[in-house]
Jmol script that loads the backbone (N, CA, C; Angstrom):
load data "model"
ATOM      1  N   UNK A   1       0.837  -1.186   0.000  1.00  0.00           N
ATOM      2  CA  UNK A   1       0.000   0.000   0.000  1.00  0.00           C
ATOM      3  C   UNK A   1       0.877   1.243   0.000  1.00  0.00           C
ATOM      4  N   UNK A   2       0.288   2.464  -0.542  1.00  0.00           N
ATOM      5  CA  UNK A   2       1.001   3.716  -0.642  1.00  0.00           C
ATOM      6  C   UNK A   2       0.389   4.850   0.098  1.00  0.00           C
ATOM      7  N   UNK A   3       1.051   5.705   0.568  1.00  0.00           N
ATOM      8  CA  UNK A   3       0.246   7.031   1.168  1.00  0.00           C
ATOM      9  C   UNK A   3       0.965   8.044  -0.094  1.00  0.00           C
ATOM     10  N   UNK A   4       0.398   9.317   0.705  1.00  0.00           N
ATOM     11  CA  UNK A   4       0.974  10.428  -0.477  1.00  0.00           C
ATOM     12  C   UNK A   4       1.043  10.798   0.782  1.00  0.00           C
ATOM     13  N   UNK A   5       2.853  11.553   0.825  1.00  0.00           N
ATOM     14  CA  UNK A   5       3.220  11.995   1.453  1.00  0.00           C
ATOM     15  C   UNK A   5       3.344  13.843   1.142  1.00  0.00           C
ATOM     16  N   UNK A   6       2.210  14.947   1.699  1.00  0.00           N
ATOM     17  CA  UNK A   6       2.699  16.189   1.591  1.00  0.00           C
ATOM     18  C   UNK A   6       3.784  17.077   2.282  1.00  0.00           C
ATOM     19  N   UNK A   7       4.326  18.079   2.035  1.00  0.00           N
ATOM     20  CA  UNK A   7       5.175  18.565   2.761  1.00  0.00           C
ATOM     21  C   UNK A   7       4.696  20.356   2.440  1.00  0.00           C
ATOM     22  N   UNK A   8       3.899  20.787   3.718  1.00  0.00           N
ATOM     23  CA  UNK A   8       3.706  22.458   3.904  1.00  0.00           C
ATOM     24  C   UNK A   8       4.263  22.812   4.600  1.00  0.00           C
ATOM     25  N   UNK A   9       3.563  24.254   4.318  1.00  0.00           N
ATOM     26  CA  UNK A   9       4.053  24.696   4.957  1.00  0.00           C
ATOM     27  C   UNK A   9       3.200  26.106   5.913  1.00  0.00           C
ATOM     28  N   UNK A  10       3.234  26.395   6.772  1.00  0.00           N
ATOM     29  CA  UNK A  10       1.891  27.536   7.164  1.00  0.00           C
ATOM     30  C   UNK A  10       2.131  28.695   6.264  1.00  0.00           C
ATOM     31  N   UNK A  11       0.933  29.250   5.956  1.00  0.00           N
ATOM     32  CA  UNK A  11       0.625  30.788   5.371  1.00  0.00           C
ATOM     33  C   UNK A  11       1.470  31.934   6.257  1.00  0.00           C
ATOM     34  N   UNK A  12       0.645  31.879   7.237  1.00  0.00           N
ATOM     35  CA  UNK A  12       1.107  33.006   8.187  1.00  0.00           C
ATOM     36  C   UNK A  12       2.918  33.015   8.488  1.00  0.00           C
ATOM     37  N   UNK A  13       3.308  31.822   8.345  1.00  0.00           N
ATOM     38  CA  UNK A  13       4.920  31.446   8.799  1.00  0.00           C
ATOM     39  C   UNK A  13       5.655  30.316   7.752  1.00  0.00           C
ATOM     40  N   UNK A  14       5.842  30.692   6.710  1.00  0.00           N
ATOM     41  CA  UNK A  14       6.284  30.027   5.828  1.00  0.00           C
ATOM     42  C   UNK A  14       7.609  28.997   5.908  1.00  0.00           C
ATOM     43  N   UNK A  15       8.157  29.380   7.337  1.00  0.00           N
ATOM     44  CA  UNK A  15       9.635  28.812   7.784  1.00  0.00           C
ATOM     45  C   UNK A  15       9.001  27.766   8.751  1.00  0.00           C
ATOM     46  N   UNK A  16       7.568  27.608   9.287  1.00  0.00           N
ATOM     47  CA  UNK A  16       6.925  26.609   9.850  1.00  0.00           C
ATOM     48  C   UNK A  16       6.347  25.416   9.246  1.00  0.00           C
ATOM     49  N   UNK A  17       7.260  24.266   8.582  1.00  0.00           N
ATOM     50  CA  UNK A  17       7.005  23.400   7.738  1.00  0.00           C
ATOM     51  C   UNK A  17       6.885  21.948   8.076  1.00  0.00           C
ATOM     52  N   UNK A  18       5.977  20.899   7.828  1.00  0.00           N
ATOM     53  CA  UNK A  18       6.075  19.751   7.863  1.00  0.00           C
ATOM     54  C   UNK A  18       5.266  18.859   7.303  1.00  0.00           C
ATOM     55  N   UNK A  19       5.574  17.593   7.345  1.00  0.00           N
ATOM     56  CA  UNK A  19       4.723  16.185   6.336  1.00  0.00           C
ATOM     57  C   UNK A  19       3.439  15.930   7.168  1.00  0.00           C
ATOM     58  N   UNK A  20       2.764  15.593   5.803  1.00  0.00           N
ATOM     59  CA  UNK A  20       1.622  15.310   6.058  1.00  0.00           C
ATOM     60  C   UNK A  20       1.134  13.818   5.574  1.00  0.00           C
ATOM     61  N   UNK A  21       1.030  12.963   6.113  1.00  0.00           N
ATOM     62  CA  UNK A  21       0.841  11.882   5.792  1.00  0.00           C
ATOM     63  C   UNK A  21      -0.942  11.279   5.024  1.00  0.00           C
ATOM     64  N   UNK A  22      -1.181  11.389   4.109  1.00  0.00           N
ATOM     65  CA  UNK A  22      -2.795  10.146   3.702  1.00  0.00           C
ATOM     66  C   UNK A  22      -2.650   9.230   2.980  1.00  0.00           C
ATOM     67  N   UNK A  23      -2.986   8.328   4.175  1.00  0.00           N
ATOM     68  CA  UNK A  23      -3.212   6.955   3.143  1.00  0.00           C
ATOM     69  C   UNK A  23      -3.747   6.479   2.493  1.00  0.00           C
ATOM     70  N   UNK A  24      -3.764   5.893   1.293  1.00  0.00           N
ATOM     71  CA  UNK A  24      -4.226   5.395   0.168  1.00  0.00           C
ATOM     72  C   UNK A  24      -5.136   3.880   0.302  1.00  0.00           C
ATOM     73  N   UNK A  25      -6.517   4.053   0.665  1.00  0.00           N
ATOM     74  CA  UNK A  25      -7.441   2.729   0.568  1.00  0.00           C
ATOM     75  C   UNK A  25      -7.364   2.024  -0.548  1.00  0.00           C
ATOM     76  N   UNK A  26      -6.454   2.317  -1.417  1.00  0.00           N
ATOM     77  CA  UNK A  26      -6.497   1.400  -2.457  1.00  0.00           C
ATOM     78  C   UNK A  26      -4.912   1.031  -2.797  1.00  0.00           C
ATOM     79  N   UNK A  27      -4.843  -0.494  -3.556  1.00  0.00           N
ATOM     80  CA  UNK A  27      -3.424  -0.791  -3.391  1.00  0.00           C
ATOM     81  C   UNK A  27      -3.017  -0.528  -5.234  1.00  0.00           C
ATOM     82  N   UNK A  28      -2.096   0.193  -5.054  1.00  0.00           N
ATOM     83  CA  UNK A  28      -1.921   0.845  -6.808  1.00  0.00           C
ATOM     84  C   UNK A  28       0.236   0.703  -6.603  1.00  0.00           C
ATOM     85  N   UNK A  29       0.378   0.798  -8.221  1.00  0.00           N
ATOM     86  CA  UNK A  29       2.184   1.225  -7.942  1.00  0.00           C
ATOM     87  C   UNK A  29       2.023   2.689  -7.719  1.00  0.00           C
ATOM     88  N   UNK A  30       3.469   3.082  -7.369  1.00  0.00           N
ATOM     89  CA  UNK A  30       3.734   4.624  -7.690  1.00  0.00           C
ATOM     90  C   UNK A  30       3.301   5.051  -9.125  1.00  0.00           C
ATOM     91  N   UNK A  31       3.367   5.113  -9.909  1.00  0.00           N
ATOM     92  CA  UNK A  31       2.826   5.651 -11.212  1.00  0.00           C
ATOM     93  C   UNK A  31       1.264   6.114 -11.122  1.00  0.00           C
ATOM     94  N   UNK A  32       0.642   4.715 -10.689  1.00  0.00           N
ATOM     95  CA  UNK A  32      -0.549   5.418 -10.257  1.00  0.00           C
ATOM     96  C   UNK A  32      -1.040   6.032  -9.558  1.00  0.00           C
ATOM     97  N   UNK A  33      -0.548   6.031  -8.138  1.00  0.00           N
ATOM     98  CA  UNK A  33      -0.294   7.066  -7.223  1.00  0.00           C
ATOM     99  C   UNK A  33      -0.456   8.707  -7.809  1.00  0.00           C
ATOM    100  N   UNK A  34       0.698   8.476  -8.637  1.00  0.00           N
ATOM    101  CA  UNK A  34       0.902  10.083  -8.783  1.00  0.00           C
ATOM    102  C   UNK A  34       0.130  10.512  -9.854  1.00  0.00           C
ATOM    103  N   UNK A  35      -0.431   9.546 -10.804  1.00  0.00           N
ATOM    104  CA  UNK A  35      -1.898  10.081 -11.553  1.00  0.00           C
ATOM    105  C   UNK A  35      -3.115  10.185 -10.362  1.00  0.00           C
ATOM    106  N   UNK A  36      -3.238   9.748  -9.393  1.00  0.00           N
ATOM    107  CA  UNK A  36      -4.710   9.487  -8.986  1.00  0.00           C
ATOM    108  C   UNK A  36      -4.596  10.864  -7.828  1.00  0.00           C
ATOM    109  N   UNK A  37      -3.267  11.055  -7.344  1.00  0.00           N
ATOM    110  CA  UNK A  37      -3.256  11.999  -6.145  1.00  0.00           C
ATOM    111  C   UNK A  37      -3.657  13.512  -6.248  1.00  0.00           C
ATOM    112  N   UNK A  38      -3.678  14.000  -7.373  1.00  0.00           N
ATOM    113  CA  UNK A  38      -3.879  15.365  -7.204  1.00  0.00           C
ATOM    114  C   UNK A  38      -5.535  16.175  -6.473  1.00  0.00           C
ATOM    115  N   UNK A  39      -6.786  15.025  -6.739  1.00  0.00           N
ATOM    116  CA  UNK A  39      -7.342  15.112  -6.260  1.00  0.00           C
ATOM    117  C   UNK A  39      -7.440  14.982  -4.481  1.00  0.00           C
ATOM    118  N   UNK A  40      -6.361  13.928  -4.026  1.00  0.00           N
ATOM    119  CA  UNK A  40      -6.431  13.671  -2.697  1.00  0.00           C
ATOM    120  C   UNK A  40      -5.593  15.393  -2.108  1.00  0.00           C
ATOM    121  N   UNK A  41      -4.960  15.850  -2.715  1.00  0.00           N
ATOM    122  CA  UNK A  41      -3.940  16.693  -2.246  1.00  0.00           C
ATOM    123  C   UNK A  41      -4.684  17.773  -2.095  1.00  0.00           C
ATOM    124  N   UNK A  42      -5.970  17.986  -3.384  1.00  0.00           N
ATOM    125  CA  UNK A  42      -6.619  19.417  -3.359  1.00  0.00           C
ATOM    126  C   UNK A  42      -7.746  19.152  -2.453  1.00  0.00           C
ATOM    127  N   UNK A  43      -7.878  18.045  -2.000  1.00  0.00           N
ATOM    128  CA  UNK A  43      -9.150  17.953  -0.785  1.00  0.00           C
ATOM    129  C   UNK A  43      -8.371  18.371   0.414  1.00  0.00           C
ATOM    130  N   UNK A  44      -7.253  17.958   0.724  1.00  0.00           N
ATOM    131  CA  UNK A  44      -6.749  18.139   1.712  1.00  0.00           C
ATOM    132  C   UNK A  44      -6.180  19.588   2.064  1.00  0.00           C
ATOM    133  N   UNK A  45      -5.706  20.531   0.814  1.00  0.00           N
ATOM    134  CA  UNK A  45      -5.681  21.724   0.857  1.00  0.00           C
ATOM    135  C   UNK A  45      -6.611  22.613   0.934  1.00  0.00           C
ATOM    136  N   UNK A  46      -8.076  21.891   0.580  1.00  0.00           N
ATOM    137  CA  UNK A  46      -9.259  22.609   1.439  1.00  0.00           C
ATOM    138  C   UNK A  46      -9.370  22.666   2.906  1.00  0.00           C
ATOM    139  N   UNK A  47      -9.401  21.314   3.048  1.00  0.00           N
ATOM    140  CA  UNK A  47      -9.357  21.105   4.671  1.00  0.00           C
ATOM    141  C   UNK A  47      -9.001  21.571   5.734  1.00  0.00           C
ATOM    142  N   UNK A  48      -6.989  22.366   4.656  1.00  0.00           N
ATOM    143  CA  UNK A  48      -6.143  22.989   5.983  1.00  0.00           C
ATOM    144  C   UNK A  48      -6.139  24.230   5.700  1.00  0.00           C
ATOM    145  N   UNK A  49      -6.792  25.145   5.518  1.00  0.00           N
ATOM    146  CA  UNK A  49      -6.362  26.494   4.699  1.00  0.00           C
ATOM    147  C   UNK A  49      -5.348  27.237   5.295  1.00  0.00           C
ATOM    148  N   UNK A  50      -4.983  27.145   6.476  1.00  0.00           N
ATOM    149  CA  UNK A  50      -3.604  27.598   7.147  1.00  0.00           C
ATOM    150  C   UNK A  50      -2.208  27.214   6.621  1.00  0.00           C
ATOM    151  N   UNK A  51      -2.698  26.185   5.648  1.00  0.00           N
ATOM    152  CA  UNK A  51      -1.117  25.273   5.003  1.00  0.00           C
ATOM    153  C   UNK A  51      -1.234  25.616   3.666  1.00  0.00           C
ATOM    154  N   UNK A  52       0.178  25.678   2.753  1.00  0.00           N
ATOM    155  CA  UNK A  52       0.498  25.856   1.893  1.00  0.00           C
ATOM    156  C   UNK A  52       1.346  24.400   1.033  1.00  0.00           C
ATOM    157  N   UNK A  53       0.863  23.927   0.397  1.00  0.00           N
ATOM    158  CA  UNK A  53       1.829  22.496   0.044  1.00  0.00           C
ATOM    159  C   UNK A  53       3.081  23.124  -0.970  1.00  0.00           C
ATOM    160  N   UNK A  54       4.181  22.413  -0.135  1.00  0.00           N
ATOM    161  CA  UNK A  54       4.873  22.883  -1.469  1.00  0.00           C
ATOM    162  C   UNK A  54       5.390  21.992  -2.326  1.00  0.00           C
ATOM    163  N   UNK A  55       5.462  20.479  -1.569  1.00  0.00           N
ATOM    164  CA  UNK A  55       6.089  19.216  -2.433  1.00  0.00           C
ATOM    165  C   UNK A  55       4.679  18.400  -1.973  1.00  0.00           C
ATOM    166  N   UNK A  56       5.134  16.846  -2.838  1.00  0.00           N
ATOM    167  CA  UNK A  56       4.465  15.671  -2.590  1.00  0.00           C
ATOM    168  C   UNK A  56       4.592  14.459  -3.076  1.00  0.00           C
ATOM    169  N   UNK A  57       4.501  13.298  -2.827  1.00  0.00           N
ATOM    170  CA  UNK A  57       5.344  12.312  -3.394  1.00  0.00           C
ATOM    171  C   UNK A  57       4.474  10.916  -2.454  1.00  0.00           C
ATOM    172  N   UNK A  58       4.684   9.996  -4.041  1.00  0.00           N
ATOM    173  CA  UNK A  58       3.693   8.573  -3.511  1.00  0.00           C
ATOM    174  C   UNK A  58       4.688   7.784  -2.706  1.00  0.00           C
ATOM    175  N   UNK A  59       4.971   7.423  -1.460  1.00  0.00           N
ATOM    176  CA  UNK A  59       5.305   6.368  -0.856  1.00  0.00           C
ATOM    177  C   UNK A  59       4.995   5.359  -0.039  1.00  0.00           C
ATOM    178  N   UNK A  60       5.354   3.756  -0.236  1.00  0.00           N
ATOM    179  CA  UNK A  60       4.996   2.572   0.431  1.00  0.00           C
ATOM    180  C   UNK A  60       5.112   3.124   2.009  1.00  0.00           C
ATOM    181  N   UNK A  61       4.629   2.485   2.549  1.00  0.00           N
ATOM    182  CA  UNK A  61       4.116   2.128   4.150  1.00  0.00           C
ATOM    183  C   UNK A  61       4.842   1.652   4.561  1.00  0.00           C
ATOM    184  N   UNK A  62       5.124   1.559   5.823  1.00  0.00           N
ATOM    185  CA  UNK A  62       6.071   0.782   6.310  1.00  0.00           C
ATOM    186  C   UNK A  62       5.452  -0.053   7.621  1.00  0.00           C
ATOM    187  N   UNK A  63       6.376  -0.953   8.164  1.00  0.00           N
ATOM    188  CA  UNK A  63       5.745  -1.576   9.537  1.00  0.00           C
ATOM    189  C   UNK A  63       5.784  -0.588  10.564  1.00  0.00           C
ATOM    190  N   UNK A  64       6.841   0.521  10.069  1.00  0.00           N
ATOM    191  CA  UNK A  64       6.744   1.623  11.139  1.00  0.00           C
ATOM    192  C   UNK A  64       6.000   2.659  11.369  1.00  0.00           C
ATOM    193  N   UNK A  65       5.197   2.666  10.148  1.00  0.00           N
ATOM    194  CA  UNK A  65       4.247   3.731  10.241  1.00  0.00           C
ATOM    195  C   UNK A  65       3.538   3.557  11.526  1.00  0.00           C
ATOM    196  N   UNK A  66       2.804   4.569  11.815  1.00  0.00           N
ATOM    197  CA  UNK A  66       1.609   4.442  12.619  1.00  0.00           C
ATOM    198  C   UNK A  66       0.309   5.521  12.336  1.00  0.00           C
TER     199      UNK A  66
END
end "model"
wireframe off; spacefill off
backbone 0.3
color backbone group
């Protein structure tokens, strides 16, 4: 399985930055990932309007996640 990993950053404090982790209910490669994500990214940039995304990138899960 893959999450899409974002990385913002706040509006108000642009030097206040960090990852944002969502996971992916469906099991796809990276390729598809990064066709299917732009929708997950612009829901989620509704959600936070205090955050600014500036990167993002499909990656596997790990046992360490939590």
């Amino acid at each position: 399985m893959l999450s899409i990993i974002l990385s913002a950053c706040l509006v108000a404090d642009p030097k206040q930055c960090r990852d944002f982790k969502i996971p992916l209910d469906v099991n796809m490669d990276a390729m598809h990932c990064a066709m299917a994500a732009p929708p997950y990214f612009a829901q989620w940039a509704e959600e936070h309007p205090l955050w600014q995304i500036r990167r993002w990138k499909c990656q596997p899960n790990t046992l360490n996640d939590t």
